[in-house]
C-alpha positions as CSV (number, residue, x, y, z in Angstrom):
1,X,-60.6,-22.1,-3.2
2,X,-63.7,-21.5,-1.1
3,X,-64.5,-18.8,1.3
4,X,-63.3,-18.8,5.3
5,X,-66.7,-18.3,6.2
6,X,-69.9,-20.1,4.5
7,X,-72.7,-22.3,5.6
8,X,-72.7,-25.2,3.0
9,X,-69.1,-26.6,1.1
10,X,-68.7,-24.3,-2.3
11,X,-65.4,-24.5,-3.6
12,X,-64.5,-23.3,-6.8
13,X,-61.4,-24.5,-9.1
14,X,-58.8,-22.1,-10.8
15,X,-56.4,-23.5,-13.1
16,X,-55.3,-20.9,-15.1
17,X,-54.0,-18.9,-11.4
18,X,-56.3,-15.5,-11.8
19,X,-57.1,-15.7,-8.3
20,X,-55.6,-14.4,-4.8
21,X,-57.0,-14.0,-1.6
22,X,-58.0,-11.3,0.8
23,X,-59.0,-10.9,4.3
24,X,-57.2,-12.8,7.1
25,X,-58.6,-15.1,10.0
26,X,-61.8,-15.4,9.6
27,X,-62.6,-13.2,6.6
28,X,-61.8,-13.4,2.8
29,X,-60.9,-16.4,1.0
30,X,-59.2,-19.4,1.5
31,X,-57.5,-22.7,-1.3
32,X,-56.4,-25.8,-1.2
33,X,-53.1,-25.8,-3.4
34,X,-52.7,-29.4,-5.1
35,X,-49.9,-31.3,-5.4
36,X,-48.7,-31.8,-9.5
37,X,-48.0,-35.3,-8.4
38,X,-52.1,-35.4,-7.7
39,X,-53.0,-33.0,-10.1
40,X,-51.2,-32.9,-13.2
41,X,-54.1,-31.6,-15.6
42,X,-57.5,-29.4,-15.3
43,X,-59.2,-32.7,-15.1
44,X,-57.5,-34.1,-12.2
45,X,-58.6,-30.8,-10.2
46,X,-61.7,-30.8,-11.2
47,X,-61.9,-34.1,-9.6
48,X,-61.1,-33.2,-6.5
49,X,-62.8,-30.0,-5.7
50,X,-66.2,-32.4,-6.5
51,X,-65.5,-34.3,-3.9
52,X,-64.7,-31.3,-1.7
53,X,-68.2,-30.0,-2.8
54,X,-69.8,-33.2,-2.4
55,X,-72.1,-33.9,0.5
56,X,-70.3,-36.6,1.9
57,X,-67.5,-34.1,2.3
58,X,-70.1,-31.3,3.9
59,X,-71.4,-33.7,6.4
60,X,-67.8,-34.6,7.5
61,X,-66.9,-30.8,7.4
62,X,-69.7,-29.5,9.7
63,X,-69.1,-32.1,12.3
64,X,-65.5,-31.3,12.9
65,X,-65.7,-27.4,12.1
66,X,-67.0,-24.3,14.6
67,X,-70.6,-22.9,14.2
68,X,-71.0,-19.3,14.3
69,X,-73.7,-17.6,13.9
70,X,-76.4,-18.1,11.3
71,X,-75.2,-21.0,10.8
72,X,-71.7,-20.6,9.2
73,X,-68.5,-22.3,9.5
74,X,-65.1,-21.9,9.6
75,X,-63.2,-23.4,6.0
76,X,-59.4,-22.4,6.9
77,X,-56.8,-24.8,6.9
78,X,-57.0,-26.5,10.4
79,X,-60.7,-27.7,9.3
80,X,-59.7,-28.6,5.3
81,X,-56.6,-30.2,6.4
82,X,-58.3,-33.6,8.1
83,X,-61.0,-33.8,4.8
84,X,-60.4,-37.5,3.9
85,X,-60.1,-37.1,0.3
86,X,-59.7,-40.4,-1.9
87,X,-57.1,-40.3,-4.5
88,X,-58.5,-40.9,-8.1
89,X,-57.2,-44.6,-8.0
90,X,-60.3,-47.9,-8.2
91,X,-62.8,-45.3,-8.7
92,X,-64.3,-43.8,-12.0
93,X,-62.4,-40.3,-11.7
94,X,-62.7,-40.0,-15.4
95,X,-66.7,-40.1,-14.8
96,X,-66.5,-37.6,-12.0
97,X,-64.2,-35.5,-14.0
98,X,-66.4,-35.4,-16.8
99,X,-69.5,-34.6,-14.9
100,X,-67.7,-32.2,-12.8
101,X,-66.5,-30.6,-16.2
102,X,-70.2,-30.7,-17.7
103,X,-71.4,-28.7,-14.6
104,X,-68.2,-26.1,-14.4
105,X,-69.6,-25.3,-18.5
106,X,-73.2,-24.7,-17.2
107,X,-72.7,-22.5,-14.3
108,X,-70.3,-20.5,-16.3
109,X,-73.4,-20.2,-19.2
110,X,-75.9,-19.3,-16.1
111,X,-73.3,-16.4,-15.0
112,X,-72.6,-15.3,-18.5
113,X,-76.7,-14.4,-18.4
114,X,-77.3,-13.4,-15.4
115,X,-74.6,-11.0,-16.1
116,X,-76.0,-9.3,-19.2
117,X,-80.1,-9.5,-18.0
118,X,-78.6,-7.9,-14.5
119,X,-78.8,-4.4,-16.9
120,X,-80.6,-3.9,-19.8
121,X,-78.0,-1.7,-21.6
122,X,-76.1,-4.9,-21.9
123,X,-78.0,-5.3,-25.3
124,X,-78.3,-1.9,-26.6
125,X,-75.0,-2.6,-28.6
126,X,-77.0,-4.6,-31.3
127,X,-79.6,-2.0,-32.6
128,X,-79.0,1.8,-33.3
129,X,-80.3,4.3,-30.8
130,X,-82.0,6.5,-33.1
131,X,-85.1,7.5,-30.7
132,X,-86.0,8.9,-27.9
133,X,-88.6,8.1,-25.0
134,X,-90.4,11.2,-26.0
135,X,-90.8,9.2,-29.0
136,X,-91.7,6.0,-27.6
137,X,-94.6,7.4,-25.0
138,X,-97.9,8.1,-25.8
139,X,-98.6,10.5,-23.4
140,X,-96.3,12.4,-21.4
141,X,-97.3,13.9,-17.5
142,X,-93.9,15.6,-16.4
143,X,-94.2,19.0,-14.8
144,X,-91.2,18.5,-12.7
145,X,-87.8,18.3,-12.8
146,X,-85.8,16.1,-9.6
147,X,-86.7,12.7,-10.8
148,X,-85.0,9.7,-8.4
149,X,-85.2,5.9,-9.1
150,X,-85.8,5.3,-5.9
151,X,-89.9,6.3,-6.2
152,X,-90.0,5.0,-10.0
153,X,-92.2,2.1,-10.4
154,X,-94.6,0.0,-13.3
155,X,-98.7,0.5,-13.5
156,X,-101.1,-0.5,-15.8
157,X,-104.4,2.0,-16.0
158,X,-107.4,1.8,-18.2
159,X,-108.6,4.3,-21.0
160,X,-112.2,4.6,-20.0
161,X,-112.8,6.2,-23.7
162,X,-111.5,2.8,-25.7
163,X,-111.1,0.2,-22.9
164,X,-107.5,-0.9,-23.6
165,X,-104.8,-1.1,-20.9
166,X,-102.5,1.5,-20.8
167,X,-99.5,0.7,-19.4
168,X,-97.3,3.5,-17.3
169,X,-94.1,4.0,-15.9
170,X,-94.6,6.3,-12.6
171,X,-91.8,8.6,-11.9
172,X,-93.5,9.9,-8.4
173,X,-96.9,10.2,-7.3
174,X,-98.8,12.1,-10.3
175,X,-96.0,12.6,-12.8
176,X,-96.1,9.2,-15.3
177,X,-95.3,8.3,-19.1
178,X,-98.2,6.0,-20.7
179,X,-97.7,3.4,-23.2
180,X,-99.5,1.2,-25.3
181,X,-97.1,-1.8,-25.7
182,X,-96.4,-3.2,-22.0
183,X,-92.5,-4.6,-23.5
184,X,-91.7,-0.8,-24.3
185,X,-92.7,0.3,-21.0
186,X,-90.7,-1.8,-19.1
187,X,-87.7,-1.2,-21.3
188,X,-88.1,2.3,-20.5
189,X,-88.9,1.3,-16.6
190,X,-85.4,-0.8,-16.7
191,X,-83.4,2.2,-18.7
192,X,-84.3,4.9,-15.7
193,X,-83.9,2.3,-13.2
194,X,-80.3,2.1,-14.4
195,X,-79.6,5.3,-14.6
196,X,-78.2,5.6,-10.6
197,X,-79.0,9.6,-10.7
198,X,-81.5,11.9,-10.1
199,X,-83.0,12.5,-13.7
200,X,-84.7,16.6,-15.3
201,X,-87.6,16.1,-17.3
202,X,-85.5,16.9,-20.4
203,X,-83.1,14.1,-19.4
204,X,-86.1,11.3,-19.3
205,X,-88.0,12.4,-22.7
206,X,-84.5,12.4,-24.5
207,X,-83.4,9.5,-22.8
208,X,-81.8,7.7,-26.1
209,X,-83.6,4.6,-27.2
210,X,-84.4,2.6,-30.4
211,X,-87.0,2.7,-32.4
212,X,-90.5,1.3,-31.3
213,X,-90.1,-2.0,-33.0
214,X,-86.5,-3.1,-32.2
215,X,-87.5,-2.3,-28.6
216,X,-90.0,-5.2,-28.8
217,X,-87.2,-6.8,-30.2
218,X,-84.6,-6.3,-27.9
219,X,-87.3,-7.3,-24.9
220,X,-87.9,-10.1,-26.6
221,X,-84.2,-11.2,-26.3
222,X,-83.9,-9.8,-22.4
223,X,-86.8,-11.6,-21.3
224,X,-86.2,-14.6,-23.3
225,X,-82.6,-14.9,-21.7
226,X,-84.4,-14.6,-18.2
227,X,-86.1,-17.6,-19.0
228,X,-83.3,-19.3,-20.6
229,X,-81.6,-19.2,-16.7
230,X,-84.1,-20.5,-15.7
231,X,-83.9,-24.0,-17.8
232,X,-80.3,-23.8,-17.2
233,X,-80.5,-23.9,-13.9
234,X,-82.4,-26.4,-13.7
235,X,-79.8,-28.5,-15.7
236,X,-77.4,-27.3,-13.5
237,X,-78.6,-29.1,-10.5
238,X,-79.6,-32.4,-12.3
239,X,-76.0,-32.4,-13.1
240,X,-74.9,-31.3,-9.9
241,X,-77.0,-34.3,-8.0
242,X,-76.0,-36.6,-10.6
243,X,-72.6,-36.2,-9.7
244,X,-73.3,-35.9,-5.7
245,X,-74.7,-39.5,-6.1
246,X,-71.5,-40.7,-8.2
247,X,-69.2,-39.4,-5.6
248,X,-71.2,-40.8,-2.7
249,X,-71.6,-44.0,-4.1
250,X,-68.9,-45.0,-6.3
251,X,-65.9,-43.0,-4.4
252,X,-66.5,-43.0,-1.0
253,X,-69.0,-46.3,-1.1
254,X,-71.9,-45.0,1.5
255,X,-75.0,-47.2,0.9
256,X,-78.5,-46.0,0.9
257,X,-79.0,-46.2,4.7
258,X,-75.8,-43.8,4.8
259,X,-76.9,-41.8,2.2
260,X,-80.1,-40.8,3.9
261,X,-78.0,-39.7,7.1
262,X,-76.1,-37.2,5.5
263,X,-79.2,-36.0,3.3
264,X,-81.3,-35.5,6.8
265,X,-78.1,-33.6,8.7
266,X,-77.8,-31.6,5.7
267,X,-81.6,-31.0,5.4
268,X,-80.8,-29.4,8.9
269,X,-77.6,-27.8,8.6
């Protein structure tokens, strides 16, 4: 399955059927539906949906389908249909399959992430909300009572009496909560941030949060998953180029003079 409309080959395999599509023409979603005589097993359709994401496959794609706009093209069936796909017979499909497998397991890892860092409540399920922001501040300037996220924003002043940083969530020009541990700031910056209302002053000081120290724990964990995406990702595509170059090489047999053409057209388009 793959969208009607993108600007680079991204198909995605479903084989436990939790999918449909929407749209019609050239909206929505569109799939290849595989033969059992093909694709008996998982495997066999995760071999073919990397070669429909190869860039062998791309390069054929984009020189037989319409350009629109912003450079997107047209993935119904009129344009899938001619894809010369090579059966899994003389060619190491179990290799493909495997890799194909390896990166399936990775991007699912990177989503599972980028699903819970995408709102910091996501971890407030492992500690006991048994404080309050009033607690957490240090100093409190809130005289009014229509706070928006829109205006809400992170500063860091400093106390001209000890010389240490203090670090400040800003609610609107000259109404701000200080702190002196940058971590609980910005777990109080992402908490109001979330919120998607406008806020009283009663509502922000009694916002309920944990305690001081499992804050610094919890933004430990939040920001240590951010960075764990990041590694991840970068597994992802070495996998993902590992098993371009399999495909291109081994399945469809380019050589390196061929190889280079569809890297530059791609480079391109």
């Amino acid at each position: 399955m793959t969208n009607i409309m993108s600007d680079y080959n991204r198909f995605a395999v479903d084989t436990e059927g939790e999918y449909y599509f929407i749209g019609g023409g050239n909206a929505g979603g569109y799939g290849v539906d595989l033969m059992n005589e093909y694709a008996p097993t998982s495997g066999d359709h995760l071999y073919f949906v990397a070669l429909l994401n190869s860039s062998v496959l791309e390069f054929y794609h984009k020189h037989i389908a319409p350009i629109f706009g912003g450079k997107y093209y047209s993935y119904n069936k009129r344009y899938l249909e001619p894809h010369p796909v090579v059966l899994p017979e003389d060619v190491p499909d179990e290799m493909v399959e495997e890799l194909a497998d390896n990166i399936k397991e990775t991007r699912e890892k990177i989503t599972d992430l980028e699903y819970k860092t995408s709102d910091v409540r996501n971890y407030l399920s492992d500690y006991e909300c048994s404080s309050a922001v009033l607690d957490l501040a240090q100093s409190i300037n809130l005289d009014g009572d229509d706070y928006r996220q829109g205006p809400i924003r992170k500063d860091v002043n400093m106390d001209v009496e000890t010389a240490e940083e203090v670090y400040q969530v800003v609610m609107k020009r000259g109404h701000e909560l200080d702190f002196d541990n940058e971590q609980v700031r910005d777990f109080v910056f992402e908490m109001l941030k979330a919120k998607d209302k406008r806020l009283t002053r009663s509502e922000v000081l009694h916002m309920e949060t944990p305690v001081c120290d499992d804050v610094i724990e919890l933004m430990d964990e939040y920001r240590g998953d951010g960075e764990r995406i990041e590694e991840i990702d970068e597994e992802f595509r070495e996998l993902c180029d590992e098993l371009d170059k399999l495909v291109l090489r081994e399945v469809y047999g380019l050589d390196q003079s061929s190889e280079q053409v569809v890297d530059e057209f791609l480079e391109v388009w």
